[in-house]
C-alpha atoms as a printed R data frame, in Angstrom:
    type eleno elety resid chain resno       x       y       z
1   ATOM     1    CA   UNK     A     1  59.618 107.098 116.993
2   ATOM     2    CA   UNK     A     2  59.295 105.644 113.645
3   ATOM     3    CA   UNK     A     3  62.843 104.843 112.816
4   ATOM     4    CA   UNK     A     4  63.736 107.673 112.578
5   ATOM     5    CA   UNK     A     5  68.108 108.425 112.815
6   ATOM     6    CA   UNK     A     6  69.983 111.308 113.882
7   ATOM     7    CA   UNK     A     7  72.645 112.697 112.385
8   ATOM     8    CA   UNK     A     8  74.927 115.967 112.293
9   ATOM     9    CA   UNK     A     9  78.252 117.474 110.499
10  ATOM    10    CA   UNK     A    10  80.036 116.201 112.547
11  ATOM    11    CA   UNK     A    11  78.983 112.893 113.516
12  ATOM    12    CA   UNK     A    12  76.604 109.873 113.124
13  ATOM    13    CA   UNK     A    13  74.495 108.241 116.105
14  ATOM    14    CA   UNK     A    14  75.720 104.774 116.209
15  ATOM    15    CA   UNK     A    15  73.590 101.756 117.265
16  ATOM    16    CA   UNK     A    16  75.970 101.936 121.155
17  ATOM    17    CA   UNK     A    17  74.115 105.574 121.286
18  ATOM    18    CA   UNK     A    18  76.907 107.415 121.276
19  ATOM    19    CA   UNK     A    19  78.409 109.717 119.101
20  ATOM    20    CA   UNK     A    20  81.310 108.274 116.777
21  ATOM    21    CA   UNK     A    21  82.332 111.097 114.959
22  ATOM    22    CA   UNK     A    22  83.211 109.456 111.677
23  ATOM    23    CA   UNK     A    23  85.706 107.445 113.539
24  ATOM    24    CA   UNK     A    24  86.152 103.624 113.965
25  ATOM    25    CA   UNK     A    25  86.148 102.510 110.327
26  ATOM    26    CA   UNK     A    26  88.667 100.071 110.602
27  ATOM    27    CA   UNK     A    27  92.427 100.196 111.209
28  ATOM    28    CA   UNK     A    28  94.961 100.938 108.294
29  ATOM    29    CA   UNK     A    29  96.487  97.137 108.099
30  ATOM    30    CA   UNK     A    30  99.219  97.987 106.209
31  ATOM    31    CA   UNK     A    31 102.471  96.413 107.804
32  ATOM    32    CA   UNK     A    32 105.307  98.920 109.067
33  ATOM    33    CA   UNK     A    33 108.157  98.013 107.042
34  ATOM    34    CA   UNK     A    34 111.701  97.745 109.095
35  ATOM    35    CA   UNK     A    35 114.166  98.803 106.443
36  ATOM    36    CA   UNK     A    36 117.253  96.453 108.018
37  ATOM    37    CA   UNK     A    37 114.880  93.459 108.384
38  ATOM    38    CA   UNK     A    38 113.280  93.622 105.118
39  ATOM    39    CA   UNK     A    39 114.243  92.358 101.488
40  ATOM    40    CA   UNK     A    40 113.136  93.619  98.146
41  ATOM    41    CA   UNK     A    41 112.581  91.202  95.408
42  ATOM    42    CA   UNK     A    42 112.675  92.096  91.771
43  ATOM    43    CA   UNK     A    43 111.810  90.063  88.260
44  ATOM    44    CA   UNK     A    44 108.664  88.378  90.056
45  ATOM    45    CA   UNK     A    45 106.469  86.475  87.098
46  ATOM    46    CA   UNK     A    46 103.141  87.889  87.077
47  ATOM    47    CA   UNK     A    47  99.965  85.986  89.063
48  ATOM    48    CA   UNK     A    48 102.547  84.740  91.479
49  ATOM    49    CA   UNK     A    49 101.012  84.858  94.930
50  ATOM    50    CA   UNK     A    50 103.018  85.650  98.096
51  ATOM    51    CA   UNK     A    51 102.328  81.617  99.536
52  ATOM    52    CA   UNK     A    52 104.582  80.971  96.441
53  ATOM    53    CA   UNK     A    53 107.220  83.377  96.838
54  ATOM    54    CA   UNK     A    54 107.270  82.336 100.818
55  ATOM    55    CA   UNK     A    55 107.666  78.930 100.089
56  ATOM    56    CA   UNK     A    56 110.399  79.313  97.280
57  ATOM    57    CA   UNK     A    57 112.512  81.734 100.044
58  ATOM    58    CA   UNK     A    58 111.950  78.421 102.751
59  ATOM    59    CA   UNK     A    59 112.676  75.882 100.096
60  ATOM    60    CA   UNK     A    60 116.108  77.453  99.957
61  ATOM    61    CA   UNK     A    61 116.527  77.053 103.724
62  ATOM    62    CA   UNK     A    62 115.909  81.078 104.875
63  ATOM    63    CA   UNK     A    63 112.865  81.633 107.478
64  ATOM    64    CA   UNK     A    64 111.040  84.744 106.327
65  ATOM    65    CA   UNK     A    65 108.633  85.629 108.590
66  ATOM    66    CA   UNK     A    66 105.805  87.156 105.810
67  ATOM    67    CA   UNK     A    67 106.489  87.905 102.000
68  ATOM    68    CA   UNK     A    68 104.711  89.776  99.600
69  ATOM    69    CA   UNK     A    69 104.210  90.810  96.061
70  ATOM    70    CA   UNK     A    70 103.095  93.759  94.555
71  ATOM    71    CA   UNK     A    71 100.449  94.213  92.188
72  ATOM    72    CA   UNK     A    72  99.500  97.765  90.314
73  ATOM    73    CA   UNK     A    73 102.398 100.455  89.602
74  ATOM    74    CA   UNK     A    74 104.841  97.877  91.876
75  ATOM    75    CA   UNK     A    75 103.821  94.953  89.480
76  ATOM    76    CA   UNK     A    76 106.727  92.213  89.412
77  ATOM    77    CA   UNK     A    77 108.619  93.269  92.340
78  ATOM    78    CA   UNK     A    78 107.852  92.244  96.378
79  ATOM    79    CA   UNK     A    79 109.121  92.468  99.939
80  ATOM    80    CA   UNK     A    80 109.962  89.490 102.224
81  ATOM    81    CA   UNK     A    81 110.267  90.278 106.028
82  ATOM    82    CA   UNK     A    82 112.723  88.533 108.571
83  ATOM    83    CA   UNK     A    83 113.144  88.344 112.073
84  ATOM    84    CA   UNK     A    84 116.755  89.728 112.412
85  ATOM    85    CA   UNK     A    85 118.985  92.325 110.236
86  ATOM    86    CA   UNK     A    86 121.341  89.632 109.892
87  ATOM    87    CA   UNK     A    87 118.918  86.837 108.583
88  ATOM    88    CA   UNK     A    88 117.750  89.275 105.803
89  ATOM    89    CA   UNK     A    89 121.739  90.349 104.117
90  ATOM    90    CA   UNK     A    90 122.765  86.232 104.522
91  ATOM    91    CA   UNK     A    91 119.213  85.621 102.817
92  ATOM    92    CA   UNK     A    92 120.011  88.260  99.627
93  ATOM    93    CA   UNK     A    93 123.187  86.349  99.412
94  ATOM    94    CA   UNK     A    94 121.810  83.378  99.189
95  ATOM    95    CA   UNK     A    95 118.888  84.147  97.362
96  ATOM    96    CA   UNK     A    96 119.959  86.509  94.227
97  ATOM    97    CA   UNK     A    97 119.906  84.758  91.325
98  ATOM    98    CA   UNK     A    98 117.778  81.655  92.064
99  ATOM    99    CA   UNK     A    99 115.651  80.739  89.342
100 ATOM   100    CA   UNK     A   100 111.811  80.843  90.149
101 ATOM   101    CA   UNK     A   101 109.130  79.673  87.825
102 ATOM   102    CA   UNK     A   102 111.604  79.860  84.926
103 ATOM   103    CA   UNK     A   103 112.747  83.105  85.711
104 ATOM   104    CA   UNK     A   104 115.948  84.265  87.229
105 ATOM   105    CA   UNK     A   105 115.061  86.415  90.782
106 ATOM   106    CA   UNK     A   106 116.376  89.889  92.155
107 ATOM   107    CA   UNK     A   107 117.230  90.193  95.761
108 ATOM   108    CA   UNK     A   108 119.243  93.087  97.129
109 ATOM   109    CA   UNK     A   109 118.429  94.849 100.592
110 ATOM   110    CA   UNK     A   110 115.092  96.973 100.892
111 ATOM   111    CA   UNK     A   111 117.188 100.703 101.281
112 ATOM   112    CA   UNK     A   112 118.526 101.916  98.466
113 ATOM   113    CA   UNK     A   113 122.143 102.545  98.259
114 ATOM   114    CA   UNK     A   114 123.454 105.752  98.792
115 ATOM   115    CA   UNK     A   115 125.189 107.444  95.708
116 ATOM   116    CA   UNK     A   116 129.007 107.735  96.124
């Protein structure tokens, strides 16, 4: 009927034929963040990518299981995930204070501390 589509408020008529309702535009990929298994990382030099960061955190002989690094308001500053609670406070231990690309690295746990 010469191409013609259909749509409504609240709706759109999807190629399937059925109504999709504005839904279905892809999943929010953003990873949940466990607080006692996570790391935040501080003093990051800018352009570094997160294959970097990962590999200096392995080269020191932690397993993370992802890492990342902020870009925007967060620049200079990341998050490095690990399989246990445990794994993550030996790995700030470990970590704080190693020198990266010339620069001296922040590790401390991802919650802030409380105020005494």
């Amino acid at each position: 009927w010469g191409g013609a589509s259909y749509s409504s408020p609240g709706g759109v008529w999807n190629q399937f034929l059925k109504w999709n309702n504005g839904k279905g535009k892809g999943k929010d990929n953003k990873k949940k963040i466990d607080p006692s298994r996570t790391i935040w990382v501080g003093n990051i030099p800018a352009e570094t990518k997160f294959q970097e960061l990962k590999g200096h955190v392995e080269l020191s002989g932690v397993q993370p299981l992802w890492a990342e690094v902020y870009s925007g308001k967060g620049a200079g500053t990341g998050a490095i995930g690990f399989k246990t609670d445990t794994e993550a406070q030996e790995a700030v231990m470990v970590l704080n204070g190693t020198v990266f690309k010339s620069v001296t690295l922040q590790f401390d746990t991802w919650e802030r501390q409380k105020k005494q």
